[in-house]
N, C-alpha and C positions, 0 to 999 in steps of 0.2 A: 416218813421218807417218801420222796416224791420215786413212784416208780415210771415204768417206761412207757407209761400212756399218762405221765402227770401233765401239766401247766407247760413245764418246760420243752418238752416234746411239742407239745401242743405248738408253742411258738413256732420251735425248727418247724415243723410242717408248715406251718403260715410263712413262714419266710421262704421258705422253698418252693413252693407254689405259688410267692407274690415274683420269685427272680424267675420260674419256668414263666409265667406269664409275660415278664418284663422279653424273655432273651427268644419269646415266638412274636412277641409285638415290634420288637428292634427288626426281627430278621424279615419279619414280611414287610413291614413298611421300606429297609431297604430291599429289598427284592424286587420290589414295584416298582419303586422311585428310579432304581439301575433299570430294571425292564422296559421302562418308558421310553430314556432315554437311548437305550443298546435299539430298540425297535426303529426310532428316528434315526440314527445311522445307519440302520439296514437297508432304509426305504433310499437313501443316499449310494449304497452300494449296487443293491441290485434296483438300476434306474435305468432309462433310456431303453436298448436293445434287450436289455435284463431283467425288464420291470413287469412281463409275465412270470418270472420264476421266483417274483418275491415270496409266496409260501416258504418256497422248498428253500430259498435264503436264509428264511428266517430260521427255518428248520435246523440249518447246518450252525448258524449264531446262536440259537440257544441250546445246543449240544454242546458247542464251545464254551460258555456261559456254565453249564452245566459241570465238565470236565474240570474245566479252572478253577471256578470259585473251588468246588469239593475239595481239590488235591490241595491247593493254595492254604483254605481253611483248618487242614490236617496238617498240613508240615512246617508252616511257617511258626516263624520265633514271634509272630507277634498274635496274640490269641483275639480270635475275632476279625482276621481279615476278614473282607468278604473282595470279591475279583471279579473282575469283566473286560474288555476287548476294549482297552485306550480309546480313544477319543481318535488319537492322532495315530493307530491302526486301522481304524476302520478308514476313517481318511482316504488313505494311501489306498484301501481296498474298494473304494470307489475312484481313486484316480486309474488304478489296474484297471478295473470294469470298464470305465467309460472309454480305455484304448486300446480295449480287448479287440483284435485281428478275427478270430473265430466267428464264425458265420452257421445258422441252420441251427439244425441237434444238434451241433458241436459245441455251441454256444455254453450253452450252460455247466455241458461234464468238464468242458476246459475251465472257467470257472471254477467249478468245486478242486479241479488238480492244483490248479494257481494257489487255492488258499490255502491246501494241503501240505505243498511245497515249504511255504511262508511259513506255517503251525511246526512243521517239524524241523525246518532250518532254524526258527528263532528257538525252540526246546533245548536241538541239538547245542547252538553256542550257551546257552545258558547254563545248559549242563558241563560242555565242558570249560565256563567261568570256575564252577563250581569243583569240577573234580582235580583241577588244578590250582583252585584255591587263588585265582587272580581277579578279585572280587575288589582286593584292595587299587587296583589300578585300573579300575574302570569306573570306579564310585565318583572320584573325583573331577568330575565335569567342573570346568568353569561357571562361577556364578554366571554372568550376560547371558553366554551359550543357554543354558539353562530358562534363564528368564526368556529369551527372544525365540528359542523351544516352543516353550507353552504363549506366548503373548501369539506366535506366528500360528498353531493348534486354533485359539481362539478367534485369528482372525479368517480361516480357511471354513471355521464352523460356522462363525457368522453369514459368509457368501455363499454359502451351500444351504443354509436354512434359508435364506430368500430365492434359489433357485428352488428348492423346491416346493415352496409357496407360491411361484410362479412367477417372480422377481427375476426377467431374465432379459440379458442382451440385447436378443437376437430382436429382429423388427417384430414378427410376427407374435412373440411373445409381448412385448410392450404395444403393440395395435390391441390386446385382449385383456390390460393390464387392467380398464375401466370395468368392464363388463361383470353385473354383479356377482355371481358366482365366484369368480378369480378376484374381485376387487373383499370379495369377502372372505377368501381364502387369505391373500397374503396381509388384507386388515389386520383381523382377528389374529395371526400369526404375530406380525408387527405388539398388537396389543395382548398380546399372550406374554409374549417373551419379556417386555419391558414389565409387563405388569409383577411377574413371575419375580423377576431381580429388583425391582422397588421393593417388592413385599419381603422378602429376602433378608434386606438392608434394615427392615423395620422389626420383623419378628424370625427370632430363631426358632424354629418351629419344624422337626422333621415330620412332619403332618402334612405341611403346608405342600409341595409339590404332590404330592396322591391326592388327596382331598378337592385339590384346588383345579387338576386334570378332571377327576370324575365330575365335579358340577357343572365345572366349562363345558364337557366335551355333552353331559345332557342339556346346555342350554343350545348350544349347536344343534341339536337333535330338535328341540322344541320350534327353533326359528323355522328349520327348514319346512317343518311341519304348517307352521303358522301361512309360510310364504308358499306354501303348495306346493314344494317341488320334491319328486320322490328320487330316490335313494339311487335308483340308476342314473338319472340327472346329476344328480351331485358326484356320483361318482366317475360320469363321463367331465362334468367339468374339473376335475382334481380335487373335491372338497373332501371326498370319503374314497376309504379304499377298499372301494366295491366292484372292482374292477380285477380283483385276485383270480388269480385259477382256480379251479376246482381240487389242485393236487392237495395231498395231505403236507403236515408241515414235518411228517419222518416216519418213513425214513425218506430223503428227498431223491436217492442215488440209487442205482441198484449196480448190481454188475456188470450186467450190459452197457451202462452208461459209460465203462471207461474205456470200451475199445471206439466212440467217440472222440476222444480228446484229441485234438489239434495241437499235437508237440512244439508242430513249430510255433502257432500262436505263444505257449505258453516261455517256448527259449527267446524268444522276442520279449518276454516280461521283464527277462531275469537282471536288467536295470533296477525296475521299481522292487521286484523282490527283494535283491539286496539292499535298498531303501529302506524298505516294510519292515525286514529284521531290523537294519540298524535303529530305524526309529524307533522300535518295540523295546531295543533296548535301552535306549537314552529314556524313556520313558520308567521304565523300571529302574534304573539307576534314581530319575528325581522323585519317584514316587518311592521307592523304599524312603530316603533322605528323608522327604517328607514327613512319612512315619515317625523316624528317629526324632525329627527336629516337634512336632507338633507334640506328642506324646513324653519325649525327653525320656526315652529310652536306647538301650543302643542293642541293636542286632547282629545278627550273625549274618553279614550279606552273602556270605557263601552257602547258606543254609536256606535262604532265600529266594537265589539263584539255581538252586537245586530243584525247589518247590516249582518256582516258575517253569522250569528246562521240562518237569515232568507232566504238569497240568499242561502247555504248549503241545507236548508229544501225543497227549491220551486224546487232547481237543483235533490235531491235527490227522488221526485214525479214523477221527470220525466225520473227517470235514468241517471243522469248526475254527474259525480265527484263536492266535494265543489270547492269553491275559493275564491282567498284573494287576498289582493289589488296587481299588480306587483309595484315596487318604480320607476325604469325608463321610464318604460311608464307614471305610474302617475306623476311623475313630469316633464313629458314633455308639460303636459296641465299648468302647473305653467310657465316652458321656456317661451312657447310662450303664456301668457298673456291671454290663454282664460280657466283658472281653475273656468270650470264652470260643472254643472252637468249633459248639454245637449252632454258634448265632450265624456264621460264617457258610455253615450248611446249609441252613434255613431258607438263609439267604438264595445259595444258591437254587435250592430245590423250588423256589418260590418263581424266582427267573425261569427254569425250567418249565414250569405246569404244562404252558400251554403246547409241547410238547405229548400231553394225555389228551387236552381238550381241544385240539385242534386250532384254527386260527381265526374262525368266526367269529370270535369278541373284534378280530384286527379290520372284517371287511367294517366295523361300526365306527374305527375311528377317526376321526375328523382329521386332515392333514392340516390346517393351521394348526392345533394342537403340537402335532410330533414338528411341523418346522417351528413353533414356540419356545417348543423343549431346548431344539440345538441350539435357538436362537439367543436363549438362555443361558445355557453351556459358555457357547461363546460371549458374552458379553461380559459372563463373571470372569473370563481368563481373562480378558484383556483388561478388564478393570482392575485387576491382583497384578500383573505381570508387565502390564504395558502403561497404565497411566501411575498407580500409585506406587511403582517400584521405584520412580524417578526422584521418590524423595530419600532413599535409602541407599543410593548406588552412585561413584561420582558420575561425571559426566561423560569421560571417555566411554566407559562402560556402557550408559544409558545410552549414549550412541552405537556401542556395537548392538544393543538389545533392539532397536531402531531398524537399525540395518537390516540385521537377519528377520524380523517382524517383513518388512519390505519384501525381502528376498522368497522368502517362504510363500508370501501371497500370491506373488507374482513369477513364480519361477519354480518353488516345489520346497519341500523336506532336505532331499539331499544338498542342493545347490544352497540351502539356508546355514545349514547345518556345517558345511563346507567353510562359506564364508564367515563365519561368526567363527570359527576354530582358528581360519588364518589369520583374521585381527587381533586374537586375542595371543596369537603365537607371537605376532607379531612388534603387537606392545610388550610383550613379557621379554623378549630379545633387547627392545629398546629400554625397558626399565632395566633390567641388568645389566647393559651396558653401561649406562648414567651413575647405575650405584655401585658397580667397580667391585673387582671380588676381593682387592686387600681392605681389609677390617680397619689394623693398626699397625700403626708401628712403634718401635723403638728402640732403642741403642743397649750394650751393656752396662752404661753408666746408671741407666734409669731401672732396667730388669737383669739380676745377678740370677745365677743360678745357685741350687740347692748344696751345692759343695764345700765343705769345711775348709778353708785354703789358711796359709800364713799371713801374720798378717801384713806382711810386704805385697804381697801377692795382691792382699786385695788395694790396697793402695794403689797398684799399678792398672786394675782391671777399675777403679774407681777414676786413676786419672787419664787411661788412653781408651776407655769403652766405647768412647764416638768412633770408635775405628769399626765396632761391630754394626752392623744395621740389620736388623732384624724387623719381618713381616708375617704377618698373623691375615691368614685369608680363610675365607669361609664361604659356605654355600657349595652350589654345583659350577663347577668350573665347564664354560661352554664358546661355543664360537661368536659369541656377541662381546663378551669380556676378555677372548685371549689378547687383543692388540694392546687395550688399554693397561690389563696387567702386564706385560712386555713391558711399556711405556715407562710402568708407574718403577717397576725394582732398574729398570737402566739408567735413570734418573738418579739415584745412588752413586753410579759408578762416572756423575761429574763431579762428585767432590775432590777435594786435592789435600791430601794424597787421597788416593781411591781407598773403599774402604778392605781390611782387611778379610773379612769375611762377610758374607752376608746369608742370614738366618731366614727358612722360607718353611712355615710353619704350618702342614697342613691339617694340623689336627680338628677342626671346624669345616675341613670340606669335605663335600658329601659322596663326590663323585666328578668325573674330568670326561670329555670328547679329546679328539685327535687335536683339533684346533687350539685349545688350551695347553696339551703336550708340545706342539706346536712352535708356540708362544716361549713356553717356558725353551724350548730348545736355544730357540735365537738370546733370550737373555743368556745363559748358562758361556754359551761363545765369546758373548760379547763380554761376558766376567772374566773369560780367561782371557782375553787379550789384556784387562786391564789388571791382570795379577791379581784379580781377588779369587779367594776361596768359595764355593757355594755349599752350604749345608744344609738339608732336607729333612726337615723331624717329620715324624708319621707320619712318612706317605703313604697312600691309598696304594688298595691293591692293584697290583699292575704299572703301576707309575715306574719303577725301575725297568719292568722289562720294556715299556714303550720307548726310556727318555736311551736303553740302551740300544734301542733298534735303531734310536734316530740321532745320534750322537757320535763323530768318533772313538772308537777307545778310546786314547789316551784322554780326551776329554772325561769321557765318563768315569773313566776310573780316579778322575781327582773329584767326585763328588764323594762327598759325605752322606750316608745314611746313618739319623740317629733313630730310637724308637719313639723317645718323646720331647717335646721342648728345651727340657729341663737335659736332658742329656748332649742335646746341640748345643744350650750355648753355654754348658761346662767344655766342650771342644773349643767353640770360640775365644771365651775366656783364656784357654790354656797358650792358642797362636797370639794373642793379645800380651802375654806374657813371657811368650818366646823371644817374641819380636821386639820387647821393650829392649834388649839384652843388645841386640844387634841394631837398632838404628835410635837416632836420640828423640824424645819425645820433642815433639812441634809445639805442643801446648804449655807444660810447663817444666821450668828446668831443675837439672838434677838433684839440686841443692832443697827446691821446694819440696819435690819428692821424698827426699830424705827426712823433710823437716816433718811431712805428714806420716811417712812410716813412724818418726820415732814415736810422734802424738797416740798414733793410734797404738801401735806396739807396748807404749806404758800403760794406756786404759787395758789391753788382755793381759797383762804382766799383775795388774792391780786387783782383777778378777779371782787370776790364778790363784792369788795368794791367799787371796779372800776364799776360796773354796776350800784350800787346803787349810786353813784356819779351820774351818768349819769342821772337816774331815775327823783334825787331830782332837775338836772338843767334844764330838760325836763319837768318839773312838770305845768299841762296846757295845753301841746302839747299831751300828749300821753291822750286815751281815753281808760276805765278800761276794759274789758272782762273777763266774767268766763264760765266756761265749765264742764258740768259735766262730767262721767267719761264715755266712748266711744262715746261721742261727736264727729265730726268733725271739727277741727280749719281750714283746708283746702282740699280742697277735689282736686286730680287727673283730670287733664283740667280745673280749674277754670284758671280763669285771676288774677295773683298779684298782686293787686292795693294796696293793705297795708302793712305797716312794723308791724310785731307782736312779742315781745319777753315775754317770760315764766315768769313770775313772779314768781309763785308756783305751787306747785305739778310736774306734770311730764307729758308728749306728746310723740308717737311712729310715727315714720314716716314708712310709709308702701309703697311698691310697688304696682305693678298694682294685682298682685297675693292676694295680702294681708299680705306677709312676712315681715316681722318688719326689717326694713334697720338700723335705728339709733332710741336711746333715747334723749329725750329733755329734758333737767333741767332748773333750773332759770339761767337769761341771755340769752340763748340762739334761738337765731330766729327761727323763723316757718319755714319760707321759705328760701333756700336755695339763692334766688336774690331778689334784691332791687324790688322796687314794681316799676314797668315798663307799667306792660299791661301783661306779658310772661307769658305762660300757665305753672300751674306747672306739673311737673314732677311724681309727687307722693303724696298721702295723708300725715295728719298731724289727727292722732284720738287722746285723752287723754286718757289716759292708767287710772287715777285715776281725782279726781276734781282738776283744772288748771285754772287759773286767766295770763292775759296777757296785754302787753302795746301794745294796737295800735295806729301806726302814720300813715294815713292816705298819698298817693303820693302828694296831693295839702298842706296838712300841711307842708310834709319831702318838697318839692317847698318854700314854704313861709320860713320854718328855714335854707333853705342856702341862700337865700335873706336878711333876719334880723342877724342871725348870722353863719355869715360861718365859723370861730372858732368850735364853738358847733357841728355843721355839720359833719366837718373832723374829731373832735372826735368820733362820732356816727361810724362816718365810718371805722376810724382806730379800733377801738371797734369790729366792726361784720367781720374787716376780717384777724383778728389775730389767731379766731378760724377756720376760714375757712380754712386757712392757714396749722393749726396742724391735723383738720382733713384730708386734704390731701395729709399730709405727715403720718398721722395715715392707711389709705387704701392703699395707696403706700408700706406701711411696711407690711401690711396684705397681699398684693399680693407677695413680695418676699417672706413671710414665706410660703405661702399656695405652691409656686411652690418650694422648697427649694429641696424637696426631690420625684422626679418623678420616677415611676414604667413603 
């Protein structure tokens, strides 16, 4: 017997110690790889006026850094995030900087409040996404928006990683564009980043970006060396960032630095702040998605939203920007199999170090490197989002992605973000309009309702049911469709004679504006000028108290409220019938009428008899049953162990809803199948008092044993009807699609 230090043990230890290796090599290579990158947006934020306090910048970014990933890695539903300060945050926190008002000392503590402000405003909406649970109506961004989001992220990264490579407008900066130091700065940057995303496209390799930094950034070292120029040279021309302060990289703030702060500067922000949030959130909304879609799992976005609201609050305590999950990093703890929440850690603590070690590795590195990095960045989003989305998306689309790409470059985030919402509001108004909210229609002759009637009755609802018109509308009822629906049911009331009632079936619709109430108002009028009825199956909550607000009584009180389909156009039916009595059919004369009641009336005469045949040679086998009236004859998951047919009165068969599917008369069975054992499908209540045959499955056993004759009649008997009514619903489905809007 292998004890607890056998073979097997042996293994678990190795396997244990090959994943503890696996899940510190995942977390520091991303920790690096995000490091890199988060540093290159730094050097973007704190630039221009700002760009002595890049230490204590960084300081406050990788505290942020610090606070995020941790809380994110611990509470998030998906194990293995790791987190960091979007792309298209930091952004926005170098467009704040560069139109920072603040002057002197003030400079910088307003600064640290601005991003403060940002960290705990986007925490605070996050969280209360979350505690409200309204996670589900913010998730759904428009694909475009989305796309032209990120395509317009990558292309803001792009112009900013050439500015600050030295790739810049102004004369003075393009008069020094040649001069070698600068011609070797934004070169080498140029030739970084491209080379960076070539390599990329050839080898999947999360090595490749750390690796491929550290050689670069020593071969940089070696040139300058070679070409004799030292370190203070290069970093008076922008090549290195050796030009930093002395300060430490934290704590960057103290207390004294906040009775600095320039309020007013910062209430001057509170444009771009409310920006910065919303951006931070559109970004978490498509980076959770992302998640979900790449991994083909599904989350709990309020649980996500929670995680984010709390890691934003702890980072923004500390001065630190929010952060939200990145997708490539985190699913690289998924690649390699250790999607666990200690790799998430790792990660972050690894982004943190230089926090202990200070920022002296930062005055050594090369600045075409970090503008390579973003250059990078941006090249992959617009390659994903702006060039090869176009094969994926129509055209309208690819043109609002366009737009807002446009928009955002040249004008900002919000303004982008703006106009990519109103076009896409805007088509959705016009495509609704076009595709009209009535579904179908159709008449009583084509769709009967569930009702047992005589058979004169149906005769008569078979030969005046064009008098009924009936509409089946669906979706959300809104102000781009109220005119056209108006349009579409008034159109009705030119036939001649107008019709008797008209059937407005809202069971497929989701939801109604005023505009649609509206609408339906002016139809409802103009039905009563022309003597027809209006009947209303399942309407939406509210629909009666709005159409009563805007309706005269007397009007309103000749509308109908049924609860479902099937119950309106049994009303229908029944004025279809009233009416036969008092005015003469238009279509066909009385005599026909007659000639088809007696047709039909002999086939249920010929039935009857036939069932009561059957009855008296059964007489013994079947055992009596009565029910009073909303009894259960069978109830919705019982097991079918008995044959039961209707003797008298009358039985509703009801879905799971409770809507009446079909009526039951004499002869006809309870249940839909023979008694097996099978669960049924749907109740059987009695509509009034009902008396029935049951044959038990061990007796319906014993009579195909004694007489199998008797048997096949039975059988031939229950499925001659089953038969018509499936050619009866089959006909109901052609009528109901007959005529689509």
């Amino acid at each position: 017997m292998a004890g607890p230090w056998g073979p097997a043990a042996g293994w678990r230890a190795a396997a244990g110690a090959r994943k503890a290796v696996t899940v510190v090599t995942v977390g520091l290579v991303s920790g690096v790889s995000l490091l890199i990158g988060e540093i290159a947006l730094a050097t973007l934020v704190f630039s221009g006026d700002l760009a002595p306090y890049l230490s204590q910048g960084i300081g406050l970014l990788l505290f942020g850094i610090l606070a995020g990933c941790i809380v994110i890695a611990l509470m998030s539903g998906f194990l293995g995030a790791v987190s960091a300060p979007a792309v298209p945050t930091m952004l926005m926190l170098g467009v704040i900087g560069a139109s920072l008002t603040a002057t002197g000392e003030a400079l910088f503590p307003t600064m640290v409040a601005i991003i403060v402000v940002c960290s705990l405003a986007t925490g605070a909406c996050a969280l209360l996404i979350a505690q409200f649970r309204l996670a589900n109506l913010v998730r759904f961004i428009p694909y475009p928006v989305s796309s032209g989001f990120v395509a317009g992220t990558g292309g803001i990264a792009c112009w900013l990683a050439l500015s600050l490579m030295g790739v810049r407008p102004e004369a003075e900066a393009l008069a020094e564009l040649f001069e070698p130091l600068v011609a070797a700065n934004w070169g080498g940057g140029l030739a970084y980043g491209l080379g960076l995303y070539f390599a990329t496209q050839r080898w999947n390799s999360f090595l490749l970006m750390p690796v491929s930094f550290l050689v670069v950034a020593a071969l940089c070292h070696l040139g300058l060396i070679a070409a004799g120029t030292s370190g203070a040279e290069a970093g008076a021309a922008g090549f290195l960032f050796a030009g930093l302060s002395d300060a430490q990289l934290w704590p960057p703030v103290t207390l004294e630095d906040a009775a600095r702060v320039d309020w007013t500067a910062v209430a001057a922000q509170v444009p771009n702040i409310l920006t910065l949030v919303l951006v931070t959130l559109l970004c978490v909304v498509i980076y959770t998605g992302g998640l979900e879609v790449a991994s083909n799992r599904e989350l709990d976005w309020n649980r996500e939203f929670r995680a984010i609201g709390l890691g934003g609050a702890l980072a923004g305590l500390g001065g630190g920007p929010p952060s939200c999950p990145v997708v490539p990093t985190s699913l690289r703890s998924l690649m390699f199999r250790v999607d666990l929440r200690s790799t998430g850690v790792i990660a972050g603590l690894v982004m943190a170090s230089p926090l202990l070690f200070g920022d002296a590795v930062f005055r050594l590195v090369p600045v075409p490197l970090m503008g390579g990095v973003l250059l990078f960045t941006g090249i992959a989003l617009l390659d994903q989002w702006l060039l090869k989305v176009r094969k994926r998306v129509p055209p309208v689309d690819y043109a609002v992605i366009v737009a807002m790409f446009l928009t955002i470059l040249f004008f900002g985030f919000f303004e982008g973000v703006a106009l990519g919402m109103g076009i896409v509001v805007i088509a959705f108004v016009v495509r609704m309009s076009r595709a009209g909210a009535i579904d179908s229609t159709f008449t009583a002759r084509e769709v009967r309702s569930n009702k047992a009637r005589p058979v004169p009755d149906r005769v008569i609802v078979r030969a005046a049911g064009s008098r009924v018109r009936g509409y089946r509308l669906k979706g959300y009822l809104f102000f781009g469709g109220g005119q056209p629906l108006a349009d579409g049911l008034k159109a009705s009331l030119d036939d001649d004679p107008p019709p008797l009632c008209v059937l407005i079936d809202f069971t497929a619709v989701t939801g109604f504006d005023f505009s649609s109430v509206n609408a339906m108002c002016r139809f409802i009028l103009a039905a009563r000028g022309a003597g027809t009825e209006v009947v209303i199956a399942a309407a939406p909550d509210g629909l009666a108290d709005e159409l009563r607000g805007n309706l005269p009584p007397p009007v309103f009180g000749q509308l109908l409220f049924a609860a479902d389909s099937d119950r309106a156009l049994e009303h229908c039916e029944d004025r279809v019938i009233e009416a036969h009595g008092t005015e003469e059919d238009p279509r066909e004369s009385r005599s026909a009428l007659l000639a088809a009641a007696g047709a039909e009336l002999e086939r249920h005469l010929d039935r009857q008899v036939l069932f009561e045949e059957q009855l008296d040679r059964l007489d013994g086998w079947f055992e009596r049953r009565e029910y009073a009236a909303g009894e259960t004859l069978l109830a919705a998951g019982e097991p079918v162990d008995v044959l039961q047919l209707v003797t008298g009165g009358s039985a509703a068969v009801r879905d799971r809803t409770g809507a009446r599917v079909r009526m039951l008369g004499p002869g006809e069975p309870v249940a839909s199948q023979l008694p097996s054992g099978a669960v049924a499908s749907a109740s059987v209540v009695a509509e009034a008092a009902c008396t029935t045959a049951a044959l038990s499955a061990s007796a319906l056993g014993l009579l195909e044993e004694s007489d199998r004759q008797l048997a096949m009649q039975v059988y031939r008997y229950l499925l001659e009807p089953a038969s018509q009514h499936a050619r009866r619903e089959a006909a109901r489905g052609v009528g109901a699609g007959r005529e689509r809007h």
